[in-house]
N, C-alpha and C positions, 0 to 999 in steps of 0.2 A: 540843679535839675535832676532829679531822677524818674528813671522809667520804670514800668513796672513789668517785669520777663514776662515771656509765656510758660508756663509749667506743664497744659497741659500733653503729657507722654505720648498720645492719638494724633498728635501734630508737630510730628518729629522734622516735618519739612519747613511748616512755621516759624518751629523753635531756631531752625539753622538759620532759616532769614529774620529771624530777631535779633538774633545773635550777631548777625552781620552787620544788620541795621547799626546796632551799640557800639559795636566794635569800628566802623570803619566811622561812625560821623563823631564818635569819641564820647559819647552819651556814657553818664554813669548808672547804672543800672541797680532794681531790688527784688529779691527773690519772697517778700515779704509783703504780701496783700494788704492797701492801708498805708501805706508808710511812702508812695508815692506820689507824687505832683501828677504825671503822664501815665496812662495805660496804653499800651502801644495793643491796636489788634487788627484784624483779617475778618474781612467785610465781603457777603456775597455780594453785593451789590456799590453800584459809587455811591458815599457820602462828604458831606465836607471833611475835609482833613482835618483837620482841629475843632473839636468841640468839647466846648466846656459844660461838664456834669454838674458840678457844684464848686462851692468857692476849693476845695481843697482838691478837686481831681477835673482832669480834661483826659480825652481821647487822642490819640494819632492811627488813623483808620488807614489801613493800606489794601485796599481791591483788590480782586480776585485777579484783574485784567494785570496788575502793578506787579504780584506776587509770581504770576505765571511767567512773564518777562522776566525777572531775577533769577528763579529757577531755571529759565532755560538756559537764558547765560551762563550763569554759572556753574552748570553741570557740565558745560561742555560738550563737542560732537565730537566723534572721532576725525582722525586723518591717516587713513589707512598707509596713505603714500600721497605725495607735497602736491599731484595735481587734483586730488580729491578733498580737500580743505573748504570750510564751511565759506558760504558766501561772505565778501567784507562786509566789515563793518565800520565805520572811519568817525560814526561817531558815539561819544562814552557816555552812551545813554542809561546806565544803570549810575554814574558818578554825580548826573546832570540832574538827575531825577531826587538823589537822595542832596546834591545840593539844595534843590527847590524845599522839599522837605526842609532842611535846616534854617533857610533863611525864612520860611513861612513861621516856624515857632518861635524865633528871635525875635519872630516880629508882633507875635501872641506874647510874647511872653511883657516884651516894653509896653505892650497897651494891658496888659491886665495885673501889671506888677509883677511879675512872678520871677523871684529869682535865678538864672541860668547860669549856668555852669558846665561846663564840656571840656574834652582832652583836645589842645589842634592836632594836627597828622605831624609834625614833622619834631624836631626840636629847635628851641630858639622862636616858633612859629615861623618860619619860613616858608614861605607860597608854595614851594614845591618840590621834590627830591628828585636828583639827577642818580639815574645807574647806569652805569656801561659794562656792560661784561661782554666777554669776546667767545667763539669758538672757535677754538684751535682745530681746523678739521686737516690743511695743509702746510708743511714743513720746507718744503723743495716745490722748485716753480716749476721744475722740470724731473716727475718723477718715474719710476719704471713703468708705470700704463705708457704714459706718453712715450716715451721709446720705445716701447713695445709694438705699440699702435702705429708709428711713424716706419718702426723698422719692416716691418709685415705689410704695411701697404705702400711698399719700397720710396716710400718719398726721404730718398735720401740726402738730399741738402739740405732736409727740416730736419730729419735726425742727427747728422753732423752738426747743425747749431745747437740742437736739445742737448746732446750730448757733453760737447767742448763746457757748455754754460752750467750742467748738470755737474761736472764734477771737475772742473778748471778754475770755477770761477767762484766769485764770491756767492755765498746761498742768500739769494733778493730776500726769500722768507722767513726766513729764521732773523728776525728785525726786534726782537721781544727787546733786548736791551736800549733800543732805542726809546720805544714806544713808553717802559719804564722809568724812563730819562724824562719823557715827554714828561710824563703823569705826576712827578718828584717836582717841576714848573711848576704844574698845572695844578697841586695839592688835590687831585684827585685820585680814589680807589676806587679800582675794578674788581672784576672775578671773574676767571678764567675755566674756561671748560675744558677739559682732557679727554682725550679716546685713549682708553685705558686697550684697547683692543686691535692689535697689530692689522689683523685684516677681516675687511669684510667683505665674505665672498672673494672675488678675484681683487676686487680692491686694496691696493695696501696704504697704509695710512703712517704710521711709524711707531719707532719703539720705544717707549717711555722708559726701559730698565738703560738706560743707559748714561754714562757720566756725565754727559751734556745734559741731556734733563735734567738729572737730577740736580747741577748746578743750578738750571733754571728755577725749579720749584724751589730751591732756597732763598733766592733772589727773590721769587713772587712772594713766598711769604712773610721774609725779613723786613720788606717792605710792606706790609699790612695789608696786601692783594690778597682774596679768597683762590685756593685750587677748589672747582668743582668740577663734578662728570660727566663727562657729554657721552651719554651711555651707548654706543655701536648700532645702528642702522638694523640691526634682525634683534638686539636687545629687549623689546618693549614690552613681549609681550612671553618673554623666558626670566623667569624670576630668579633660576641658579644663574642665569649667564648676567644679572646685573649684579648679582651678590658676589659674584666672582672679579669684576671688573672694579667694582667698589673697594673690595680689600686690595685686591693688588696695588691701585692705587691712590690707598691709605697705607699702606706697605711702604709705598717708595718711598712717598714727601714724609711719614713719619706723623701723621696728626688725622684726626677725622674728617671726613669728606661728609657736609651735611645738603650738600645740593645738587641737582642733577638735572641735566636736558639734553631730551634724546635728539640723537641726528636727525637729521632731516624731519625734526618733529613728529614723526610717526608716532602715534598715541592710540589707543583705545580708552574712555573713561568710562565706568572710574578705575578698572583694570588696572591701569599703569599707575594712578595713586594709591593703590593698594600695595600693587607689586612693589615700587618704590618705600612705600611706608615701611614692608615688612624687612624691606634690606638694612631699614636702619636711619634711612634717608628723611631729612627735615621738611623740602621742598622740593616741588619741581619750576623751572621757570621755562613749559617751551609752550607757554598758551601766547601763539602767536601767527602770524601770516609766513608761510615762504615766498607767495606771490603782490604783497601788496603791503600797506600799512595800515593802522588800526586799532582797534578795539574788539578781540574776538571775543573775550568774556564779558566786553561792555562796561569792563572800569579798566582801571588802571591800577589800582589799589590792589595790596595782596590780600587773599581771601583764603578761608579755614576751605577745604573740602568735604564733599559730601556725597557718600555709596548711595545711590540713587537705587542699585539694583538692591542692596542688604538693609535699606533704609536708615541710614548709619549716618553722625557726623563723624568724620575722622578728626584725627592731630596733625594731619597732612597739609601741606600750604602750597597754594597756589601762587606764583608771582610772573603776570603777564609781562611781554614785550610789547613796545608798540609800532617800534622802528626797526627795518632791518636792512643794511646797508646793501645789497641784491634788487630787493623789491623798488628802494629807494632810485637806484642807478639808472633800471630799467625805465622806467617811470619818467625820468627826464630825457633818458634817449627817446624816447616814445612819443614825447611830448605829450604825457596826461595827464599834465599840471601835477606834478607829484609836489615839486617843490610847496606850491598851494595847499596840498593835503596836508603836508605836514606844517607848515603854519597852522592851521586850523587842526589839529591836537595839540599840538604844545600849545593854545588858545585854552582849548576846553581842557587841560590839565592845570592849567595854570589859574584859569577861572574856580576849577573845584580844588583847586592845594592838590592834587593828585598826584603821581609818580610817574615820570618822563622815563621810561627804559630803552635803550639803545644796546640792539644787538650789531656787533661790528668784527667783522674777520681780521683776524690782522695783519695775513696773510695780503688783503683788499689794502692796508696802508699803503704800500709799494704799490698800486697799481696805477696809471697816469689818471684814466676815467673816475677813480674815486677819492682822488685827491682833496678836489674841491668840496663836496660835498664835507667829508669829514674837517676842513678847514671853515667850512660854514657853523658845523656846531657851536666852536670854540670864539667865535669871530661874535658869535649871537650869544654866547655864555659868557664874555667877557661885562656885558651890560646888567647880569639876573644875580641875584641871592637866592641861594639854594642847597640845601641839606645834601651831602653826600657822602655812602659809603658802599662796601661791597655788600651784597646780598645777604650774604650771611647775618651781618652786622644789624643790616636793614631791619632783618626780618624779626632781630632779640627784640631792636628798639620798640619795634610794633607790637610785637606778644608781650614784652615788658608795660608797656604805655595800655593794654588792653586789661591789663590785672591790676591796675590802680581805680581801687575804690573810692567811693563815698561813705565817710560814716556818720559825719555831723553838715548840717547847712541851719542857719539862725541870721535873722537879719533884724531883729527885732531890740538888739539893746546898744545902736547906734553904730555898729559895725557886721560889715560881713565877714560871717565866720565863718569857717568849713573845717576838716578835719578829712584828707587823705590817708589812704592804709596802702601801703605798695610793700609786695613776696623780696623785690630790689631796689638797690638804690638805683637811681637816673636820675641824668642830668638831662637840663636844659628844657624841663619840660613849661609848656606854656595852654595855658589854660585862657579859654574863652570867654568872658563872664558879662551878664547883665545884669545890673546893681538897680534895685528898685529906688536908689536914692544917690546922686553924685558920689565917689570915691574921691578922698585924698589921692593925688597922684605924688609916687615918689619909684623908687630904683627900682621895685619890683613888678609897678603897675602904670600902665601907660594907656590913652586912650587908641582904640582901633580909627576913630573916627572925630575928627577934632571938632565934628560939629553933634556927635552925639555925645550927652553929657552923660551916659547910661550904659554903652556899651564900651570894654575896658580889654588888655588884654595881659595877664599875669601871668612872669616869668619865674618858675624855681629852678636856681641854679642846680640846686644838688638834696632832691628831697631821697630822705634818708628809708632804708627799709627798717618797717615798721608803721608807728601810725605818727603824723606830725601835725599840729594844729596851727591855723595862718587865719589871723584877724587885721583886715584891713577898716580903717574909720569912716565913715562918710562927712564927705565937706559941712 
């Protein structure tokens, strides 16, 4: 199946939501009027979604009402400071919509014969990708504010315990080797955010030049864990003080830092993806709630950014959270069915193949109220197949899987045939396919659906860069 882009330059806001459209539901795309099945476009008005022009072209009509919605989400609102944060949103109404999309054309496409073809989201085709990444905001359970604080408003039997515990006793938070032990079980990879920034304000947070750290960051990345930046609480909107923060800590661990999220998620957009972009930086991931859980961009999925104010798409990438283990906690002391909420996204992630992301302190491992919870994940992940890596990782596979073209589709000399062109190799990619006529099944190709003889789903182990050609025979 191929679409046919938008080209024209006077709808630079279209072209981004074209591009999004292709990109996240895995649509091959043609910059080459003619040469496509679909013309995808932008309708003042509602019409039917699919309509067929002629035997060799049909439409995908996406409204004004459709387009405005994408664009808001996705542009993002500021969060000046954690209690000024856009209203929730709990559900993945931009994921939900573009699934509807997809199964509508699957379902055009089996009634009018039309060959299909598309990239899934994950590799292997797996329903869904799991990320946890942590930030590292505290080291010591008991650190100089709190003594500080304790000692000054003379409660001195609470600072004789802070104290003795503070520097007698084992440090409750400095747990990473455990947690790392966990993960080495559990064959899963995180990514880790660092405050490269000793103090904020009166705040003090800790100091990363030091030979415990740096043990630690070898440790994180020996074992295939991402170091990212959790850029300082007044950083967000000072572009030498992220650029500063950045190298120092690409300095220490000795390798590039390609992703960042700010404390306390203070953001201005698109400001901060600018600022960000020009430090050097690949991603930000702090499109997320402090107070609740959700969907603030409306997917789950990482999305390219876009200078709403300079009319610009960027190279800058978005990757939301959807869970964060505060909002989460609260939520069940409160009794506001939190637990319920989060059923009901991991529901609607799972339904659209989308990306489950879990923000989790680790500091919160050690603590008794959040015990359970985080034991709930893993108790519910023991039953699911699911894609997982750190961020970083995620994020090639995605931009890799989004530059894998179309250069041939023929169905006409008793096989379906195609011709992929990928910049890299990858692995494990699995492609979507509706065969206008039964397929042979064998190692590569297996049915999605044992009762549909027509829809199929094709695994490449290892398609090679360059261009590769795959003919499968019909029964």
């Amino acid at each position: 199946m191929l679409i046919e882009k938008l080209l024209d330059s006077a709808l630079i806001q279209h072209k981004y939501l074209c591009d999004y459209f292709i990109n996240t539901l895995g649509w091959f795309s043609s910059e080459t009027p003619g040469e496509a099945k679909f013309k995808l476009i932008f309708s003042e008005s509602y019409k039917k979604r699919i309509q067929r022009i002629s035997n060799d072209l049909s439409t995908i009509s996406i409204n004004d009402i459709t387009a405005r919605a994408f664009a808001q989400r996705l542009f993002c609102r500021d969060t000046p400071s954690p209690d000024q944060e856009p209203s929730p949103l709990h559900t993945a109404e931009l994921d939900l919509i573009l699934n509807d999309i997809q199964q509508e054309i699957m379902t055009f496409c089996q009634q009018h014969k039309i060959p299909f073809l598309s990239k899934m989201p994950w590799p292997l085709g797996h329903p869904f990708a799991l990320i946890i990444s942590h930030d590292i905001d505290l080291i010591r359970k008991y650190g100089p504010k709190i003594l500080a604080k304790e000692l000054f408003t003379a409660n001195f039997k609470r600072f004789t315990h802070s104290f003795t515990h503070s520097l007698f006793r084992d440090n409750l938070y400095w747990n990473f080797d455990d947690l790392l032990d966990f993960y080495d079980k559990q064959d899963i990879i995180s990514t880790f955010f660092v405050i490269a920034r000793r103090w904020e304000k009166l705040n003090y947070r800790y100091n990363i030049n030091t030979a415990k750290f740096r043990q630690l960051f070898e440790k994180i990345v020996k074992k295939n864990h991402e170091i990212g930046l959790h850029s300082s609480r007044f950083a967000f909107d000072h572009p030498k003080r992220i650029m500063r923060e950045k190298k120092k800590l690409e300095r220490i661990i000795g390798k590039e830092i390609t992703g960042v999220r700010q404390h306390y998620l203070r953001l201005q957009f698109p400001e901060a993806w600018r600022n960000f972009q020009n430090a050097g930086l690949h991603y930000d991931s702090s499109c997320g709630y402090n107070l609740t859980m959700g969907f603030r961009a409306g997917t789950s999925f990482p999305f390219r950014t876009f200078d709403a104010e300079n009319t610009k798409i960027l190279g800058f990438y978005e990757i939301p959270f959807t869970v964060m283990d505060y909002p989460w906690l609260e939520g069940q002391q409160y009794q506001s069915g939190s637990q319920l909420v989060f059923k009901d996204i991991v529901n609607q992630i799972e339904n659209c193949q989308g990306l489950l992301h879990l923000l989790w302190h680790p500091h919160n491992l050690v603590e008794a109220d959040f015990k359970p919870l985080w034991e709930s994940i893993f108790s519910w992940l023991d039953h699911k197949k699911y894609y997982n890596d750190s961020l970083e990782q995620m994020l090639k596979w995605w931009k890799n899987r989004a530059g894998i073209t179309l250069k041939h589709l023929r169905t006409d000399e008793g096989y379906f045939d195609f011709i992929l062109e990928s910049g890299y190799q990858i692995n494990n990619l699995c492609l979507q396919v509706i065969s206008p006529m039964p397929l042979v099944l064998g190692p590569q190709i297996a049915r999605i659906n044992p009762e549909n003889q027509f829809l199929y789903r094709v695994t490449i182990k290892h398609l090679k860069k360059g261009t590769e050609r795959f003919r499968f025979p019909f029964a």
